[in-house]
C-alpha positions as CSV (number, residue, x, y, z in Angstrom):
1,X,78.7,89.2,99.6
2,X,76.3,87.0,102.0
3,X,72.9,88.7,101.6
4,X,72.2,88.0,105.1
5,X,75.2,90.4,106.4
6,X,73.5,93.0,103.4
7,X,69.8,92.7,104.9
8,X,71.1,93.5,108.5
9,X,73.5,96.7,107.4
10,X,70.4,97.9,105.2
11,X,68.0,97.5,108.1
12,X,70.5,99.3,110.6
13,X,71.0,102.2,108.3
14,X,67.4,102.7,108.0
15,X,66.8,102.8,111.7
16,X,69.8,105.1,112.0
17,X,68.1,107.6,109.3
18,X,64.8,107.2,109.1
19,X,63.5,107.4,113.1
20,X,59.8,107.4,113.6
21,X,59.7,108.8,109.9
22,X,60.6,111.2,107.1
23,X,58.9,114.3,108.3
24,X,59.9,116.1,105.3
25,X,58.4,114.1,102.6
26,X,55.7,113.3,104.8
27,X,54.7,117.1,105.3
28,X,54.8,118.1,101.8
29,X,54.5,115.0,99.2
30,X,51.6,113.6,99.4
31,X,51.2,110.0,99.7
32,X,50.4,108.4,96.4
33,X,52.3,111.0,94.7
34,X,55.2,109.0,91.7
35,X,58.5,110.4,90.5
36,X,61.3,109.6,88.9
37,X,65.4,110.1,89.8
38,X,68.2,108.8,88.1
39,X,72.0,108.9,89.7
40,X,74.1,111.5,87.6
41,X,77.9,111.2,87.9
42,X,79.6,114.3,88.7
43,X,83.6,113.1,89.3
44,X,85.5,110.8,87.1
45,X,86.1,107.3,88.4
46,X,85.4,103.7,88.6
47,X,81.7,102.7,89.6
48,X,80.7,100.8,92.3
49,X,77.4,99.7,94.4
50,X,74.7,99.6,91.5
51,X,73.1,96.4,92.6
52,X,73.1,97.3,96.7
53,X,71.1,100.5,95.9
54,X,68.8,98.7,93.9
55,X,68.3,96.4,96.9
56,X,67.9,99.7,98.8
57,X,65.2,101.4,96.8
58,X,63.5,98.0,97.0
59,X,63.4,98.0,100.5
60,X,61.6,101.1,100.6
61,X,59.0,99.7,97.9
62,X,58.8,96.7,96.2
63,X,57.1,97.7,92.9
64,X,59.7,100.4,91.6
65,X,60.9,100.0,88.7
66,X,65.1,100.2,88.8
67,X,67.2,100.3,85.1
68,X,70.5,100.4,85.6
69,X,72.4,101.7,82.3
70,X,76.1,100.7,84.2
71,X,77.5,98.0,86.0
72,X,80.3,98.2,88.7
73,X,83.9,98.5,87.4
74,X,83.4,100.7,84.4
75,X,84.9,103.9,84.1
76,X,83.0,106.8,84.5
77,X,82.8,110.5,84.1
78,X,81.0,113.7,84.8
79,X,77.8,113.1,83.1
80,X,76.9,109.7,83.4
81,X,73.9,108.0,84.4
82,X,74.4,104.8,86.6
83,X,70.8,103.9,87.0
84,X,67.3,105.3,86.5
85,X,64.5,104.6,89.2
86,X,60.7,105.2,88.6
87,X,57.9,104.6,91.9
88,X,56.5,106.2,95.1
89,X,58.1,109.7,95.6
90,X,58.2,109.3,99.3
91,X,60.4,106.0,99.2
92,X,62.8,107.7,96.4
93,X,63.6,110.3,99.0
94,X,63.5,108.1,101.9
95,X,66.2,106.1,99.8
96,X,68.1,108.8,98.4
97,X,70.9,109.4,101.2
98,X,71.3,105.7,101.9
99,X,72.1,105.1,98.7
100,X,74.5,107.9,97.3
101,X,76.2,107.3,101.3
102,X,76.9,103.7,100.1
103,X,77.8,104.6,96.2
104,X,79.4,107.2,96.8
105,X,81.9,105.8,99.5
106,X,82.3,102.2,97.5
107,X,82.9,104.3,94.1
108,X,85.5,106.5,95.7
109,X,87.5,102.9,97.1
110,X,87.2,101.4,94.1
111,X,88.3,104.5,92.1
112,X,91.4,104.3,94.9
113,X,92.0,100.8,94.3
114,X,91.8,101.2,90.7
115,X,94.8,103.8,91.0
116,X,97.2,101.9,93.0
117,X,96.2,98.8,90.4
118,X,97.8,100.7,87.5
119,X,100.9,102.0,89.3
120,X,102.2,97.7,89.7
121,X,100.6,96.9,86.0
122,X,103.1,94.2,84.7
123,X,104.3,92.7,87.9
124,X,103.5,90.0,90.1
125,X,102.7,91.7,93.3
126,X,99.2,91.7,93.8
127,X,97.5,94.7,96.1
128,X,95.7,94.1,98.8
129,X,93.4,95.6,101.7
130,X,93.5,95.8,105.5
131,X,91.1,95.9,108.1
132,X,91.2,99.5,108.1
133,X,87.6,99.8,107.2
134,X,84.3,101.4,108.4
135,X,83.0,99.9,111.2
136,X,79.6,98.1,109.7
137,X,80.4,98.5,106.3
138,X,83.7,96.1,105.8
139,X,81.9,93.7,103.3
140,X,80.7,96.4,101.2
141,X,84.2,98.3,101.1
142,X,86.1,95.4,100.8
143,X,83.7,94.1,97.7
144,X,84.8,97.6,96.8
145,X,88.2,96.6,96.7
146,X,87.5,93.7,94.4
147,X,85.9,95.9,91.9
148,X,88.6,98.1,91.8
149,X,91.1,95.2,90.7
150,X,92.5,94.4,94.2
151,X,91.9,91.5,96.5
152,X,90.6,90.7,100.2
153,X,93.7,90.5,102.6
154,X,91.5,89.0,105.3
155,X,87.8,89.7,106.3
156,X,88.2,89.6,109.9
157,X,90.2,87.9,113.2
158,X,88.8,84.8,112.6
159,X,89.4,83.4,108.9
160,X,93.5,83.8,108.7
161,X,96.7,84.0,111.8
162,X,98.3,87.4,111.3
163,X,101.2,87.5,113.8
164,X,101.9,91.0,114.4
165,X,104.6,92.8,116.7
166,X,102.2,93.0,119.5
167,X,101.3,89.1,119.2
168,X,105.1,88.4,119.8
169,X,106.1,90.7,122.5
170,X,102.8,89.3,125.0
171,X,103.6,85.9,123.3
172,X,107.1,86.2,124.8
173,X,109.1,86.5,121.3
174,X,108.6,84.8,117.9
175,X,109.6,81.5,118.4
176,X,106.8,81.3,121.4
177,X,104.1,83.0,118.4
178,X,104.9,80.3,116.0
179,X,105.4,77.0,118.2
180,X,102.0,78.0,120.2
181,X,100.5,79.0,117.6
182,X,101.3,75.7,115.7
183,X,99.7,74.1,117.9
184,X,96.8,75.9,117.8
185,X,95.9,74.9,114.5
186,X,96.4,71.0,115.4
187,X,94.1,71.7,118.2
188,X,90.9,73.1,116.1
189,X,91.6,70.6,113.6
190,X,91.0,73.8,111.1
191,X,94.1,74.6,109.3
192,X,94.6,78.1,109.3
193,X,97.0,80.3,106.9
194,X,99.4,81.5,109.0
195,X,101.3,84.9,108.2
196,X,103.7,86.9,110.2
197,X,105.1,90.3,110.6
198,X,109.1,91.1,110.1
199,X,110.2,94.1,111.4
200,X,114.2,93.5,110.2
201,X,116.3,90.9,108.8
202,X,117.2,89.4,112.1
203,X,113.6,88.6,112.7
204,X,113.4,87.0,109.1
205,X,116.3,85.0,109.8
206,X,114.8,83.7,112.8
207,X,111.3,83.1,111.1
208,X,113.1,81.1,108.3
209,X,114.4,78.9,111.0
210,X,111.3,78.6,112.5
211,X,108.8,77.7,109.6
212,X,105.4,76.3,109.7
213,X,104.1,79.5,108.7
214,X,102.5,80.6,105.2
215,X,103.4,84.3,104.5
216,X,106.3,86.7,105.9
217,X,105.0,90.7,106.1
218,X,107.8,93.0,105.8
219,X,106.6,95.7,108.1
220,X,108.0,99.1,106.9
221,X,110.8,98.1,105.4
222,X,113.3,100.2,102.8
223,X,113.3,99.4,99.4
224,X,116.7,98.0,99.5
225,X,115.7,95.9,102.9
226,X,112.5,94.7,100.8
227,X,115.5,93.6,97.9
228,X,117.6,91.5,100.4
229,X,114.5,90.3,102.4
230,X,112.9,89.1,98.7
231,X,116.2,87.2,97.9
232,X,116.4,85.3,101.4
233,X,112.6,84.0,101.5
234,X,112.5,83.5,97.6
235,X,111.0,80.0,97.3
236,X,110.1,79.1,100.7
237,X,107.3,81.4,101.9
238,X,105.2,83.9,100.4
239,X,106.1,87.9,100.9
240,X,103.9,90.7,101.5
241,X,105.1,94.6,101.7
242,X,102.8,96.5,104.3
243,X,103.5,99.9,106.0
244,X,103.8,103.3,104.4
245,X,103.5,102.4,100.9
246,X,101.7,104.7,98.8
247,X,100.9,105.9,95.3
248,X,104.7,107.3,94.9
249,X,106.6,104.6,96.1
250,X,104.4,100.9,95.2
251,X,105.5,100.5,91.4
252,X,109.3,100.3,93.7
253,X,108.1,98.1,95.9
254,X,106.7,96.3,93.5
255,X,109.7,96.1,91.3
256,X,111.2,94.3,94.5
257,X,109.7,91.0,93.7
258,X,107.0,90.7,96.1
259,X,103.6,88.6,96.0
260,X,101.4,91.0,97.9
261,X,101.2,94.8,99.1
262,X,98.8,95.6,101.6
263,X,97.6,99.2,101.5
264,X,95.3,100.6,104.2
265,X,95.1,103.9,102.2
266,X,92.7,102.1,99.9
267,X,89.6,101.7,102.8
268,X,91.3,104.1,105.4
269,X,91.9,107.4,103.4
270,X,89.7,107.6,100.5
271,X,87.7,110.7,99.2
272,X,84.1,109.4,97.9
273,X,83.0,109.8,94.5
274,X,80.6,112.8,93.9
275,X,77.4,111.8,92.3
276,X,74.1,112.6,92.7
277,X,70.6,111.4,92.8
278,X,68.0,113.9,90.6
279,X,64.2,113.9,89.9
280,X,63.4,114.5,86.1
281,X,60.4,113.9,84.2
């Protein structure tokens, strides 16, 4: 994850908490006052987002002293301590929210992730994300993702083509998508991965015609449609599932021979982890 893209999502959250100040821990902790917190664990899961809330705490005061006793991608259970954090009271609280926001949210997709991972253990299809995210926080949940076993489909507009039903009907059908969009990636000299969306088999029998794409997405497609589909592009282009598939039906999808799921429920409709962070001494 660029640190540049962290520095500006931790100075934005700040601005969008803090205000003109903590009025709280400025009315009743006085300045110089120390403490110490750790992060308890209160929901079993997979961990994620120990070395952003460092940065966090950090940016509140330099000079605290942060141990952290897990690292992201371990399991984890009620109980637990993730990290401890020892320095100026008022930047532990000032920190606090920012950090179990971020933890919790990147734990609970990861934890997500980590489910869908098991159900398609011992096939080939490999899970990925959309860009069903968070506006402002897509690098962190997508580095979620990772941690949880999946992979990145694509970060944004800009670094892969995904043709989709809309593309074609302005684009005037799929043959226009593909041949102008061919030439579009001779014209910015900057080839591209080109993928695009099947709603049937007559469209994948036209896109097999076609070519010069990379990937076919079989967009809500049956299991037995997903079967046929698998046997006709077999060999020739890669094949992603997308639409609709969730915990109950992946490990069939799965079973159908494809390279890659997509899965928006892993970003889109997650439940964050519960954790929280506690003063001791």
């Amino acid at each position: 994850m660029e640190s540049d893209y962290l520095e500006v999502f931790i100075k934005n959250a700040i601005i969008e908490d803090i205000g003109d100040g903590d009025h709280t821990s400025l009315a009743c902790i006085t300045e110089n006052t120390s403490g110490k917190a750790r992060l308890l664990i209160k929901e079993e899961g997979i961990l994620a987002g120990v070395s952003i809330a460092e940065m966090v705490f950090r940016k509140f005061n330099t000079d605290i002293h942060f141990e952290q006793l897990l690292t992201d991608g371990l399991r984890i259970k009620p109980g637990d301590i993730a990290f401890t954090v020892e320095g100026n009271a008022r930047a532990l609280l000032k920190s606090e929210r920012l950090v179990l926001n971020i933890m919790q949210r990147m734990s609970g997709i990861a934890t997500q992730t980590n489910k869908y991972i098991n159900e398609i253990s011992g096939f080939k299809a490999k899970l990925l994300d959309t860009r069903k995210t968070t506006p402002g926080m897509r690098m962190l949940e997508k580095a979620a993702v990772k941690i949880g076993g999946g992979e990145n489909h694509r970060i944004g507009l800009f670094d892969m083509i995904l043709i989709k039903d809309n593309h074609t009907d302005f684009a005037g059908g799929i043959n226009k998508a593909i041949a102008r969009t061919t030439e579009y990636n001779k014209k910015i000299k900057n080839k591209l991965k080109v993928e695009i969306e099947a709603k049937n088999v007559s469209d994948i029998k036209e896109i097999l015609r076609l070519g010069n794409i990379d990937r076919i997405m079989l967009d809500n497609f049956s299991i037995k449609d997903t079967k046929e589909a698998v046997k006709m592009i077999k060999g020739k282009y890669e094949v992603e599932s997308s639409g609709n598939i969730t915990l109950k039906n992946i490990r069939a999808y799965a079973q159908c021979g494809v390279d890659y799921i997509s899965v928006g429920d892993i970003t889109h409709n997650i439940k964050s982890l519960d954790m929280s962070l506690k003063a001791y001494t």
